[in-house]
C-alpha positions as CSV (number, residue, x, y, z in Angstrom):
1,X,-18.8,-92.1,28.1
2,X,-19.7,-90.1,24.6
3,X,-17.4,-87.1,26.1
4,X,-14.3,-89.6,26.7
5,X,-15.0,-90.5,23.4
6,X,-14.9,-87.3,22.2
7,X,-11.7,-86.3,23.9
8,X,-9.7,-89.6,22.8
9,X,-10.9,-89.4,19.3
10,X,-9.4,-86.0,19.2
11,X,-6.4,-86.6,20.7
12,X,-5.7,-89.3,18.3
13,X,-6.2,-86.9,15.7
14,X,-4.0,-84.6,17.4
15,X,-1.1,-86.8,17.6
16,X,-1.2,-88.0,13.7
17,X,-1.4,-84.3,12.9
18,X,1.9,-83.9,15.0
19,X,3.7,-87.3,13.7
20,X,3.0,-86.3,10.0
21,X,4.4,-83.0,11.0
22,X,7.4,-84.7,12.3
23,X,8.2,-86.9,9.4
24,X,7.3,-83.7,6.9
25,X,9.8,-82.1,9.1
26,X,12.4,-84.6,9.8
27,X,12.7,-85.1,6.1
28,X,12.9,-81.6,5.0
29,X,16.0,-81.0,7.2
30,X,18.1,-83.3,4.8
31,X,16.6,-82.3,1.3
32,X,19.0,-80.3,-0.7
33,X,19.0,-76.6,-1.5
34,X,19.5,-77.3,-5.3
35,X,18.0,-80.0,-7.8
36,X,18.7,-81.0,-11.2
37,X,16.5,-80.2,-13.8
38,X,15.5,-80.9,-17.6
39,X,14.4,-77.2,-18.8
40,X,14.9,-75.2,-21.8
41,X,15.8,-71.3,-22.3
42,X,13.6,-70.8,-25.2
43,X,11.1,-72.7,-27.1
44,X,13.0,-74.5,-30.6
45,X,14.3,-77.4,-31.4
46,X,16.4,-80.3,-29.8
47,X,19.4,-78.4,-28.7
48,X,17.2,-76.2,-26.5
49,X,17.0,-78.8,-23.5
50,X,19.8,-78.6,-21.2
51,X,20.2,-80.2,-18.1
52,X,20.9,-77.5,-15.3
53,X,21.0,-76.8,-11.6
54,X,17.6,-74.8,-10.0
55,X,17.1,-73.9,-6.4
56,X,14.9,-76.3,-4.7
57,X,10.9,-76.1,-5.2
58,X,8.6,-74.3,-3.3
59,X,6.8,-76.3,-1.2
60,X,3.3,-75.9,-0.1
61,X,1.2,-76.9,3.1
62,X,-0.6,-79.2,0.8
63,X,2.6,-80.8,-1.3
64,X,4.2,-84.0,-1.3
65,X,7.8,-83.9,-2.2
66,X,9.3,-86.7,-4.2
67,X,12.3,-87.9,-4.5
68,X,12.6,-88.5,-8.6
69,X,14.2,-92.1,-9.6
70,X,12.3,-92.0,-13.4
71,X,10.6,-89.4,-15.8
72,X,8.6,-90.9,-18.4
73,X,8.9,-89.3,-21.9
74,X,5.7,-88.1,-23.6
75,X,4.8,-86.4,-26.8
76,X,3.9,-83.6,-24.4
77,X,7.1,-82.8,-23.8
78,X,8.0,-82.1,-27.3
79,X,4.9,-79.9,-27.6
80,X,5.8,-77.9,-24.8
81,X,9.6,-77.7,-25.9
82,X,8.9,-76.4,-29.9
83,X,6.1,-73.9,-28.4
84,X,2.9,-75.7,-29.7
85,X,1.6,-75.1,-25.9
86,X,2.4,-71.5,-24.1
87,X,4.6,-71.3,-21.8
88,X,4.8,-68.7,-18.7
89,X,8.0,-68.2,-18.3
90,X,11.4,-69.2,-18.9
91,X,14.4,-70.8,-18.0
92,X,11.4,-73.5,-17.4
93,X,11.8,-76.9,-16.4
94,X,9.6,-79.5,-18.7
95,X,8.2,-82.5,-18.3
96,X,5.0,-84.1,-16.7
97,X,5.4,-87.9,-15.5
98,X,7.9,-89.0,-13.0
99,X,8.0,-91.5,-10.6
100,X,10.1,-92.2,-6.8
101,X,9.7,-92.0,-3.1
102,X,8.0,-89.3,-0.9
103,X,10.4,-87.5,1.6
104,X,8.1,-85.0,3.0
105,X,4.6,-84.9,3.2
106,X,1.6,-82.5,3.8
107,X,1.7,-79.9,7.2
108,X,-1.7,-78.3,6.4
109,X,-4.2,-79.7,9.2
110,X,-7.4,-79.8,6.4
111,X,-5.4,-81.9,3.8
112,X,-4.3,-84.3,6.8
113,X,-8.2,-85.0,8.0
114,X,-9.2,-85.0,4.3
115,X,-11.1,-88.4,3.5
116,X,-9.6,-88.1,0.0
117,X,-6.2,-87.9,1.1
118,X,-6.8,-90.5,4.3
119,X,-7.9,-92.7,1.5
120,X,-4.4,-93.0,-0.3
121,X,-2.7,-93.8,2.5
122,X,0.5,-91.6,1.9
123,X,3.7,-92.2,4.1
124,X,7.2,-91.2,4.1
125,X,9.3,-94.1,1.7
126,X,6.2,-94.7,-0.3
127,X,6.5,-94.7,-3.9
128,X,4.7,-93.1,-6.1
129,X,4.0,-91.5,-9.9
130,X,3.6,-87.5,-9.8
131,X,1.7,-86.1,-13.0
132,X,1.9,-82.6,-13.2
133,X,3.2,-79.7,-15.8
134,X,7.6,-78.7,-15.4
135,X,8.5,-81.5,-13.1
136,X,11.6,-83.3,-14.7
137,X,14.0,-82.8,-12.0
138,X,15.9,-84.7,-9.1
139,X,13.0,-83.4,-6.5
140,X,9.8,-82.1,-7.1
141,X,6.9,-80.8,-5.0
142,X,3.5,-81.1,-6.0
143,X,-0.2,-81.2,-4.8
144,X,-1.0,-84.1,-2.9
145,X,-3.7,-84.7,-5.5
146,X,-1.2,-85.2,-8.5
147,X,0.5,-88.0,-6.8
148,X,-0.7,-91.5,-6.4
149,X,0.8,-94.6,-4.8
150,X,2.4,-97.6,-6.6
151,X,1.6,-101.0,-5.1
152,X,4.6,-103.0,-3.8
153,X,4.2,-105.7,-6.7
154,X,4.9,-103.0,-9.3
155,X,8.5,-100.5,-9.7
156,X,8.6,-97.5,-9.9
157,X,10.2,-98.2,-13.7
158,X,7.5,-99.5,-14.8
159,X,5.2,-97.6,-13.2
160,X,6.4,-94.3,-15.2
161,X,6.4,-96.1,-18.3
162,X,2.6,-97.2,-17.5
163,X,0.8,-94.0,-16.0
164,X,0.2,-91.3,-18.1
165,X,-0.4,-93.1,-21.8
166,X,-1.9,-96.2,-20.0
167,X,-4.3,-93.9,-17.6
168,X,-5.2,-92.1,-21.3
169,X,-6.4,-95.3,-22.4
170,X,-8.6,-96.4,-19.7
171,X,-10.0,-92.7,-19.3
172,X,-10.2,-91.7,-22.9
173,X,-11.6,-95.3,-24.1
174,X,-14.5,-94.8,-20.8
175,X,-15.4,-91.3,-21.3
176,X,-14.3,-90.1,-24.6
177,X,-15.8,-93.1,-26.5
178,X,-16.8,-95.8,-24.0
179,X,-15.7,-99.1,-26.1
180,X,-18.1,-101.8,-25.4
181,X,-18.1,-105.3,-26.8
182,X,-18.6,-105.9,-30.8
183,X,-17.0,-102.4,-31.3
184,X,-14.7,-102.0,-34.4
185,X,-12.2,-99.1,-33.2
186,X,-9.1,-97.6,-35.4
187,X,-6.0,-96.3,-33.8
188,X,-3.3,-94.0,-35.4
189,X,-0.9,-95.3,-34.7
190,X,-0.4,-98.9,-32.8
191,X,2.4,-99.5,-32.2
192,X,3.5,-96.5,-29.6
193,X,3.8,-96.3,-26.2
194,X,0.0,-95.0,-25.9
195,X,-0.8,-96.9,-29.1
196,X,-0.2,-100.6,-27.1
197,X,-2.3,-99.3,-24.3
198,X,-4.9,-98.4,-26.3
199,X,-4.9,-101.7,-28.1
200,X,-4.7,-104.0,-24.9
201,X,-7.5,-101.9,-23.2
202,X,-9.9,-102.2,-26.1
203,X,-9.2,-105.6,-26.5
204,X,-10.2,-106.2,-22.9
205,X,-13.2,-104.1,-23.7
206,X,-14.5,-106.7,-26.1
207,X,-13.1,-104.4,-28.9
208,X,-11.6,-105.4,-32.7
209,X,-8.8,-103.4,-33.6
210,X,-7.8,-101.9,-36.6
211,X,-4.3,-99.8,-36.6
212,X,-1.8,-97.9,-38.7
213,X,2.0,-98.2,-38.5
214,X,4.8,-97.5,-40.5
215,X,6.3,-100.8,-40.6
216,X,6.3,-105.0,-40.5
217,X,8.5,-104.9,-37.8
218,X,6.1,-102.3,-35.2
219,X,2.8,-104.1,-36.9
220,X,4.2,-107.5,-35.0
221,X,4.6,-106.2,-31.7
222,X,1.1,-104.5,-32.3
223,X,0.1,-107.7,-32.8
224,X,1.3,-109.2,-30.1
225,X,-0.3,-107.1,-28.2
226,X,-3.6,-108.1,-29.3
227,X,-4.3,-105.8,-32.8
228,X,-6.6,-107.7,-35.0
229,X,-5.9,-106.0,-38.3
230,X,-2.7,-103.5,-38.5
231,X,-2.7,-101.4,-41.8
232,X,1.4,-100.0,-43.3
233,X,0.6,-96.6,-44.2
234,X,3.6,-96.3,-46.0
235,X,2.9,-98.9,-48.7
236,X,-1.2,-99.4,-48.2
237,X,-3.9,-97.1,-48.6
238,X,-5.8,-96.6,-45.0
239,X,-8.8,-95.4,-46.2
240,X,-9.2,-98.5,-48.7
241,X,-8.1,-101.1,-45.6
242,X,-10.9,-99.8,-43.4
243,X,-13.4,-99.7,-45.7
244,X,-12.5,-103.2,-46.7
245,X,-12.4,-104.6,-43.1
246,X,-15.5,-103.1,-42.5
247,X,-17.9,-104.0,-45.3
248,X,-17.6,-100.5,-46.6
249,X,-19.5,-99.1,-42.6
250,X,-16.2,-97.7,-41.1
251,X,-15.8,-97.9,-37.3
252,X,-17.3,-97.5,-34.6
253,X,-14.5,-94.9,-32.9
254,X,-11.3,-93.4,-33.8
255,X,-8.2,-93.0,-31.5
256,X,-6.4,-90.3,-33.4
257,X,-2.2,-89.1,-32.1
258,X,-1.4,-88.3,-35.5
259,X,-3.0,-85.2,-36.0
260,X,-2.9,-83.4,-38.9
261,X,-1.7,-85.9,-41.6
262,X,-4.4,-88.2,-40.6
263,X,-7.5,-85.7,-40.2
264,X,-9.2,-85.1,-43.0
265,X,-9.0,-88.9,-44.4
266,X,-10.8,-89.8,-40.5
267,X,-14.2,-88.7,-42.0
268,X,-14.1,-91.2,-45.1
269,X,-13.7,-94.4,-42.8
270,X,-15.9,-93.2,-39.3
271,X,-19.5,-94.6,-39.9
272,X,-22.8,-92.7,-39.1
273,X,-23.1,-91.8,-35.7
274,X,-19.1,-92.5,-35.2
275,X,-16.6,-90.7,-32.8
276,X,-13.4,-89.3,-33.9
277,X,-11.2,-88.7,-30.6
278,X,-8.2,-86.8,-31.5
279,X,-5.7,-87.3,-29.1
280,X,-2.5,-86.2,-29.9
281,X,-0.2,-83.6,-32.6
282,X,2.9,-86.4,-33.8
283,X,2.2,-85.1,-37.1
284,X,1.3,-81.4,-36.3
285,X,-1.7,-79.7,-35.3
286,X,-5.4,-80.4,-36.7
287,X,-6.2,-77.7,-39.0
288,X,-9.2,-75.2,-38.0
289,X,-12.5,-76.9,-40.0
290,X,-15.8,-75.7,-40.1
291,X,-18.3,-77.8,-37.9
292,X,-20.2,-78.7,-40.4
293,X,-18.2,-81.0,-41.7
294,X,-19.6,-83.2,-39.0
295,X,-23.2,-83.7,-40.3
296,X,-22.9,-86.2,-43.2
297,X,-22.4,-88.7,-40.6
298,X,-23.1,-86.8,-37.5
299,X,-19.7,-87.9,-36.2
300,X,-18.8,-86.7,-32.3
301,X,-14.7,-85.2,-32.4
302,X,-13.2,-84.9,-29.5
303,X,-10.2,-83.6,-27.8
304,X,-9.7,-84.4,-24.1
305,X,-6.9,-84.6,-21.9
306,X,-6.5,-87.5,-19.2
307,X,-6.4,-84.6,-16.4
308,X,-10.0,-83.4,-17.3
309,X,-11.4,-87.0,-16.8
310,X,-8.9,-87.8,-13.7
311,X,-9.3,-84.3,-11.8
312,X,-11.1,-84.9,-8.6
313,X,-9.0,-87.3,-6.3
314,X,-11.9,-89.7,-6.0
315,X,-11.6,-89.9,-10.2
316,X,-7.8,-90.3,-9.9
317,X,-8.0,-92.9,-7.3
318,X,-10.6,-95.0,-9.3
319,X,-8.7,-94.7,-12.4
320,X,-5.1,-95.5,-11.1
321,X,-6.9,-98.3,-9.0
322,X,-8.1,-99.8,-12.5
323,X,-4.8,-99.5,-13.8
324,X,-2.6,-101.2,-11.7
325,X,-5.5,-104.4,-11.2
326,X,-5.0,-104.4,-15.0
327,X,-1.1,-104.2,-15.0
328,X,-1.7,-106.8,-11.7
329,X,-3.4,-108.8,-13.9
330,X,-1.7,-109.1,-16.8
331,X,-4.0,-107.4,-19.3
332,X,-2.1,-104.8,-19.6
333,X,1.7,-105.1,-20.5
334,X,3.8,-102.4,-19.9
335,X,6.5,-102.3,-22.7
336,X,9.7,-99.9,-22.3
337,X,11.6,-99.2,-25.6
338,X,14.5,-98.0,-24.0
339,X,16.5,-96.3,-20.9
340,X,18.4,-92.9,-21.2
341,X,20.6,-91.1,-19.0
342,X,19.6,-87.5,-17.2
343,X,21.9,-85.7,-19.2
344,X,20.7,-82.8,-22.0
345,X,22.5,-85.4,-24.6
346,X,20.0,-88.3,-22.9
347,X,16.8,-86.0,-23.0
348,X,17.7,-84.5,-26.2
349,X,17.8,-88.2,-27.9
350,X,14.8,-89.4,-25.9
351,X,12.5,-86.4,-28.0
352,X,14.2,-87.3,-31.0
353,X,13.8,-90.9,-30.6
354,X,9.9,-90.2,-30.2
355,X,9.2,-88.3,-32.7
356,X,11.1,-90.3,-35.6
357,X,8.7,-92.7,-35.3
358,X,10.5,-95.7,-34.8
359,X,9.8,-96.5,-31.0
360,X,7.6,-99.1,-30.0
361,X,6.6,-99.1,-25.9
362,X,7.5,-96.3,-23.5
363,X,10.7,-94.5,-23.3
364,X,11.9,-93.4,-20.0
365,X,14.8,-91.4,-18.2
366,X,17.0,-92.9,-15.1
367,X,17.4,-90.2,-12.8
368,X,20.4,-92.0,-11.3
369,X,22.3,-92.5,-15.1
370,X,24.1,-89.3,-15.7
C-alpha cells in the first residue's frame, strides 16, 4: 500500500510539472518578440527618458512573465535616472514597481516543488505586483520571488499604487524602528505617497504623529489620514514645533525622505536613545558625518531598503499578507494623485510632478494610455 502510494504521489507530481510546463508554454507561443519600454540613454535630467521599443526579456527557468497594465512612480526612479545610483549599462530600461497578469510561468522542476513557491499559489491570469530594478515596460520577466499575488478584492491599480511605499512602511516601521503604542514619531514629509503610509501605519501602531509639509492644503489630507500634529516648513520653524509638542524630549523615531535639507536639524529634535531612519534623497543626498555625532543622545540612524527586510520569500509573503489585510481592512487607504500615459512626455511629467513637491498619494502610469 506505502509503494502505491509512492507511485501515485509521484505521478501527481509528474503531471503538475507537465501542465505548468504546458501553460508556461502555451503562453509563450503568443508573447511578442518586442516590448515597450521606459529607459534612458544617459543619466541627466527629464528629457533623458524616452519611451522605446526593446527585444523581449530573457526569460529564465525560474521567471514569471507579466503582462504590465500599471508602473508605479517612485522617487527611485528619479535617483536612478540623474545618476545618484550606478547604473551597468545603457540604453537601460528604469523603473521598479509594476503591476498585471502572468502569461507564463516557471519550467524549472526545483522552483515548481518548492514550498515557498507552492505557497503563493501562482497561475496563468493571476494578477500580480513585480518589484524589481529596469522593469517599466509592456512585459517583463522576473524571479518568481519578486512577484506576489493580488487578492481578487483589490486592482491591479491600486495595488501598484500600494506596494512598494506601503510595504516600506510596514517593514521599515517593524524592523527599522518597531513603533509600538505611546510612541511620538516625526515624518518628513506627510503628505507623499510613502508619507500617508507611514502615517496610517503608525497610527495603527498606537503611534502620535508629528509631520512636515509644505503647505495647508497637503497638511489636510495628512490629516485625514490620521496625522496628529503636521508642522509648514515653509512658514514654521520645525525644530521649535517638535520641541514644543514634545515638552522639549523630542521623539521617539524619525522617518526621514528628505535627505539632506532635513539632516542635520534631526539631531536637535530625536530624544536620548532615539532612532533617525533616513529613508529617502527628495532633497539630495545626506552629507558624509562623522559617527560621533551620534553619542550626545546615543541616537541609532538608519538606512534600509524594503528589499533587505522582504528578501526571503517567506519575508515577502508575510509582509505583502499584512498589507493587503490592512488595505482589506481599511486601515490603510490607498490614495492615487493622478494617472499618466506611457508615453516619454507621460513619464517625463510623472518625475517632475514628484519631485516639485506638490503631489499628495501615489502617482502611477497606465500601460494601456499612450
Amino acid at each position: 500500500m506505502f509503494t502505491l502510494y509512492r507511485r501515485t504521489s509521484r505521478l501527481a507530481t509528474l503531471r503538475t510539472i507537465q501542465l505548468h510546463r504546458h501553460l508556461s508554454a502555451a503562453s509563450a507561443m503568443s508573447l511578442p518578440s518586442t516590448v515597450e519600454a521606459v529607459t534612458i540613454a544617459k543619466t541627466g535630467d527629464f528629457d533623458v527618458i524616452e519611451k522605446t521599443t526593446k527585444p523581449f526579456p530573457k526569460v529564465d527557468s525560474d521567471h514569471i512573465v507579466i503582462k504590465t497594465e500599471y508602473f508605479g512612480v517612485n522617487f527611485i526612479d528619479t535617483y536612478f535616472r540623474k545618476g545618484l545610483y550606478p547604473i551597468k549599462e545603457f540604453p537601460a530600461i528604469i523603473g521598479q514597481e509594476v503591476s498585471g497578469t502572468i502569461v507564463a510561468l516557471p519550467t524549472d522542476e526545483k522552483v515548481l516543488n518548492d514550498p515557498d513557491y507552492k505557497a503563493r499559489k501562482y497561475s496563468v491570469g493571476s494578477k500580480v505586483t513585480g518589484n524589481e530594478t529596469g522593469i517599466h515596460a509592456s512585459y517583463v520577466s522576473i524571479p518568481w520571488k519578486k512577484a506576489s499575488v493580488i487578492p481578487d478584492a483589490i486592482s491591479t491599480k491600486v495595488a501598484v499604487a500600494a506596494y512598494v511605499q506601503a510595504m516600506t512602511a510596514i517593514t521599515f516601521m517593524t524592523e527599522a524602528y518597531n513603533v509600538s503604542q505611546g510612541d511620538v514619531v516625526l515624518i518628513h514629509t506627510v503628505a507623499g505617497g510613502l508619507g500617508l503610509h507611514l502615517t496610517q501605519y503608525a497610527k495603527h501602531r498606537g503611534a502620535t504623529v508629528i509631520g512636515t509639509t509644505s503647505s495647508k492644503e497637503k497638511a489636510e489630507v495628512a490629516k485625514a489620514h490620521g496625522a496628529d500634529h503636521v508642522i509648514l516648513y515653509t512658514s514654521e520653524n520645525t525644530v521649535d514645533r517638535v520641541l514644543e509638542l514634545t515638552n522639549g524630549e523630542g521623539v521617539h523615531a524619525i522617518f526621514d525622505g528628505v535627505g539632506k535639507d532635513t539632516f542635520e536639524n534631526n539631531f536637535k529634535i530625536i530624544r536620548r536613545k532615539g532612532t533617525l531612519v533616513s529613508i529617502g534623497n527628495a532633497s539630495g543626498a545626506v552629507l558624509p558625518f562623522p559617527p560621533l555625532q551620534l553619542s550626545p543622545k546615543n541616537v541609532k540612524l538608519v538606512r534600509p531598503i524594503v528589499n533587505n527586510y522582504a528578501f526571503t520569500p517567506s519575508e515577502i509573503l508575510h509582509y505583502t499578507t499584512e498589507l493587503y489585510d490592512l488595505i482589506g481592512r481599511g486601515i490603510l487607504k490607498v490614495n492615487i494623485y493622478k494617472e499618466y500615459s506611457f508615453t516619454a512626455e507621460g513619464v517625463q511629467q510623472a518625475q517632475k510632478d514628484l519631485v516639485g513637491g506638490k503631489t499628495t498619494g501615489k502617482l502611477v502610469v497606465d500601460v494601456n494610455a499612450s
